[in-house]
C-alpha positions as CSV (number, residue, x, y, z in Angstrom):
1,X,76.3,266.9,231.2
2,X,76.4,263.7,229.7
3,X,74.5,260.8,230.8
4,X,77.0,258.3,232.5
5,X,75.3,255.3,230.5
6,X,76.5,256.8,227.0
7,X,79.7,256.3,226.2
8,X,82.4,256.6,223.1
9,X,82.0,252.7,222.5
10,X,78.0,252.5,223.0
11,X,77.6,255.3,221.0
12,X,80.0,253.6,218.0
13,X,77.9,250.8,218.2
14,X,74.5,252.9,218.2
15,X,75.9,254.3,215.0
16,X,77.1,251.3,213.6
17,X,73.6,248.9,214.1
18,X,71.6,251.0,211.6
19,X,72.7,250.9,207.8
20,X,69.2,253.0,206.9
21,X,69.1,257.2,207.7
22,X,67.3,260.2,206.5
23,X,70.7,262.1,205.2
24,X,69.9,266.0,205.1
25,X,72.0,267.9,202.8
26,X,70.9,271.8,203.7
27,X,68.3,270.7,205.5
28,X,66.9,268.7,202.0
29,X,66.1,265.0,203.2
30,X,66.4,261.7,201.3
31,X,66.5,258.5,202.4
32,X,69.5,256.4,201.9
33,X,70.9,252.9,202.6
34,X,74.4,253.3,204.1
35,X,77.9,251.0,204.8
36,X,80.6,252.4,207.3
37,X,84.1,251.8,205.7
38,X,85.7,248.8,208.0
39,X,89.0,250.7,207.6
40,X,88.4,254.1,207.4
41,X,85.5,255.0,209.2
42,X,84.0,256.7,206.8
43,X,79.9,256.9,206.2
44,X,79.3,255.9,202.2
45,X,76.0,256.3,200.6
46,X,74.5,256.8,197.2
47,X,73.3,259.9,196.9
48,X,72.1,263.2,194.4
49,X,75.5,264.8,192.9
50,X,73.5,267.8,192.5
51,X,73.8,268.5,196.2
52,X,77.2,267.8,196.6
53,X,77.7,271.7,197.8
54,X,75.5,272.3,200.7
55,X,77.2,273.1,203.4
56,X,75.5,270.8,205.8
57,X,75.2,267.6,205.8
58,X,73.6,265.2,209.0
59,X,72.2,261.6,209.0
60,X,69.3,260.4,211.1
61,X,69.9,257.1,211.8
62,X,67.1,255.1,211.2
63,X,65.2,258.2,210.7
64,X,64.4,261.8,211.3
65,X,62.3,261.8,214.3
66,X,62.5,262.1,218.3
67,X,65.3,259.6,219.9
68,X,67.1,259.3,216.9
69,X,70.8,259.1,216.6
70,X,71.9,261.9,214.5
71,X,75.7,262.4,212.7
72,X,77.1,265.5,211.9
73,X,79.1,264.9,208.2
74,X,82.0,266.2,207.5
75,X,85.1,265.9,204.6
76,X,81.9,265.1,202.4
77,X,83.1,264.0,198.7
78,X,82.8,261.8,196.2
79,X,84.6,258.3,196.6
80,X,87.7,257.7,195.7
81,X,90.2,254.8,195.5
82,X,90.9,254.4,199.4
83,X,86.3,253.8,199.4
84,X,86.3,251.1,197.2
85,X,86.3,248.5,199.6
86,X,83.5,250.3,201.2
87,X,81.3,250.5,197.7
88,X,81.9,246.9,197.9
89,X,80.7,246.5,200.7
90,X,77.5,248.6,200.1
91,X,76.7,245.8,197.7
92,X,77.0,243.1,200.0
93,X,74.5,244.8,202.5
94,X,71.8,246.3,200.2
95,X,72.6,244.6,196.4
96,X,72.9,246.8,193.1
97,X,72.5,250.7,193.8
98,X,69.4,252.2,191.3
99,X,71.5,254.3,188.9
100,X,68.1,256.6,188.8
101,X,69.0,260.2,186.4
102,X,72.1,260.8,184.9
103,X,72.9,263.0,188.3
104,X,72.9,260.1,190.6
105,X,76.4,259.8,192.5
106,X,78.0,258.6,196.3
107,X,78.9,260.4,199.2
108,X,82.0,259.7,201.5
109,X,82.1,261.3,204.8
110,X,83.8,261.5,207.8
111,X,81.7,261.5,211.7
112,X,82.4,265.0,212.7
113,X,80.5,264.5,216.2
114,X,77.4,262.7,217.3
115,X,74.4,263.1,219.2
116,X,72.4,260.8,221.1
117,X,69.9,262.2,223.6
118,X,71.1,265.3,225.0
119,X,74.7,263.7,224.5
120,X,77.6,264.8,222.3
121,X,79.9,262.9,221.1
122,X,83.5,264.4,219.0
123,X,83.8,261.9,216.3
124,X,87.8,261.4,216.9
125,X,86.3,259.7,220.1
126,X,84.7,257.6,218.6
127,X,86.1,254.2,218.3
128,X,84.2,253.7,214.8
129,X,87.0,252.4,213.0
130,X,86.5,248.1,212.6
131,X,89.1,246.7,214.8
132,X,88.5,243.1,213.4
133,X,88.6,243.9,209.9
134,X,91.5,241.4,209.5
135,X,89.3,238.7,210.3
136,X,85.9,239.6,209.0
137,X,85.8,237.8,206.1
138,X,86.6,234.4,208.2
139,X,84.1,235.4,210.4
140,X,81.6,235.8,207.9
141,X,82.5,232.3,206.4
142,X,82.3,230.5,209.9
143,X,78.7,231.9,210.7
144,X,77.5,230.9,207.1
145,X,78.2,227.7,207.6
146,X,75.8,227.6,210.7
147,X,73.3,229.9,208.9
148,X,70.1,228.0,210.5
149,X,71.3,228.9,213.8
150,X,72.1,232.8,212.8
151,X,68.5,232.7,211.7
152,X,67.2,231.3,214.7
153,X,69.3,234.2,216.7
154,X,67.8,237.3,214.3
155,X,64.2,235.0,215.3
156,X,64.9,235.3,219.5
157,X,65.4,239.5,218.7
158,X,63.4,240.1,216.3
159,X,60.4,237.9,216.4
160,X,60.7,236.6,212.3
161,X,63.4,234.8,211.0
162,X,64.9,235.8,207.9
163,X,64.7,234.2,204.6
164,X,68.0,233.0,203.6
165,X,70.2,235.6,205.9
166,X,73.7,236.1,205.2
167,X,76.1,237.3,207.3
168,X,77.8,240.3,205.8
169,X,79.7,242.3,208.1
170,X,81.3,241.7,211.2
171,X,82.7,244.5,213.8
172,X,83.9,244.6,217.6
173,X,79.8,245.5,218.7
174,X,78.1,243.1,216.5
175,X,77.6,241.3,212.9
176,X,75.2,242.4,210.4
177,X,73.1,239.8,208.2
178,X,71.6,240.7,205.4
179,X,67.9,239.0,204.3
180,X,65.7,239.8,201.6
181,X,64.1,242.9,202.3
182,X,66.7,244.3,205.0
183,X,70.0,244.2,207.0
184,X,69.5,243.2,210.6
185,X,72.1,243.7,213.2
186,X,73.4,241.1,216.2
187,X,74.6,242.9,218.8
188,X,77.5,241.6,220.5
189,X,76.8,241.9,224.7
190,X,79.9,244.1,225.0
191,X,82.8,245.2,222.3
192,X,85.1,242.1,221.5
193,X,88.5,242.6,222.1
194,X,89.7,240.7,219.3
195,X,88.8,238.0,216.8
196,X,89.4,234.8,219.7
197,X,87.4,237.5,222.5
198,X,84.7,237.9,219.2
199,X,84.4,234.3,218.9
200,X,82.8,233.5,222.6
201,X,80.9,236.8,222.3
202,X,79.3,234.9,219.1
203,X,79.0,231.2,220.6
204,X,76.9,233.3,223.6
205,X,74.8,235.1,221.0
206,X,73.9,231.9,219.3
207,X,73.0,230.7,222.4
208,X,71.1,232.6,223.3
209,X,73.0,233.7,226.5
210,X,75.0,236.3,227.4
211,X,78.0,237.1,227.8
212,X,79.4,240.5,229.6
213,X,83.1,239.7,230.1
């Protein structure tokens, strides 16, 4: 039985505020950094080719312990032309990937299901895809010109500002700004219904108000 405060959209946006995850591949952990194609859907992350065959692959969003959100991988191969804009993307949030050995490579996955709690989620439920990827980039621009007050928003949440944050993604739950060390997420109050519905839900955030529709 599911509990009635989970849903398809809460759990998107669960899986969508954390771009860090201990990715098991047979039940061998590594820690990875991780973009969600805007288009696709799909999880991309750099990542051992070497273990490209296991069988089994789940993410631990932000980390394998109790309470964490974990994702069940599926369809998992290397990138190809339709993840580009994700890899790109990946370099906006988290800067140049270490090339490391000669074995280094990326993963591109689809959400087979997800499980947060004692909930389980099908990942075709899931309403992962970015519904405002039309407009992301002008979003992005628009809150970088008012950078000081993104940085006093991340300061309300998170108790530090940021040095020099960056907005560098923006979905229907939230945007993400990346600073120097890491990628910290503002969370929309409730999923935007489109780009003019994301605006007011940002105008409330920056606000410091809310907003629930």
């Amino acid at each position: 039985m599911r509990d009635t405060t989970t849903t398809p959209e809460s759990a998107a946006a669960a899986v969508r505020s954390d771009t860090h995850a201990t990715a098991l591949a047979d039940g061998r952990p590594s820690n990875v950094k991780l973009v969600i194609g805007a288009r696709t859907g799909r999880v991309v992350f750099p990542f051992d080719r070497r273990d490209m065959r296991a069988s089994e692959w789940v993410l631990w969003q932000p980390e394998e312990r109790h309470g964490a959100t974990q994702l069940l991988l599926g369809d998992v191969r290397e990138p190809n032309d339709a993840d580009q804009p994700a890899l790109m993307r990946w370099s906006a949030y988290h800067g140049d990937p270490v090339s490391g050995s000669g074995s280094a490579g990326w993963v591109s996955a689809v959400i087979e299901s997800v499980r947060i709690g004692s909930d389980i989620f099908d990942g075709e439920e899931l309403p992962i895809v970015n519904t405002l990827a039309a407009d992301e980039s002008a979003i992005c621009r628009s809150l970088n010109e008012r950078s000081e007050h993104v940085g006093d928003a991340i300061a309300r949440l998170a108790g530090k500002r940021p040095a020099s944050p960056v907005v560098v993604g923006a979905d229907q739950f939230g945007v993400d700004v990346r600073g120097r060390f890491t990628v910290s997420r503002l969370a929309f109050d409730r999923p935007a219904n489109d780009a003019d519905d994301a605006a007011v839900l940002i105008e409330a955030m920056l606000a410091g108000t809310g907003d629930d529709g």
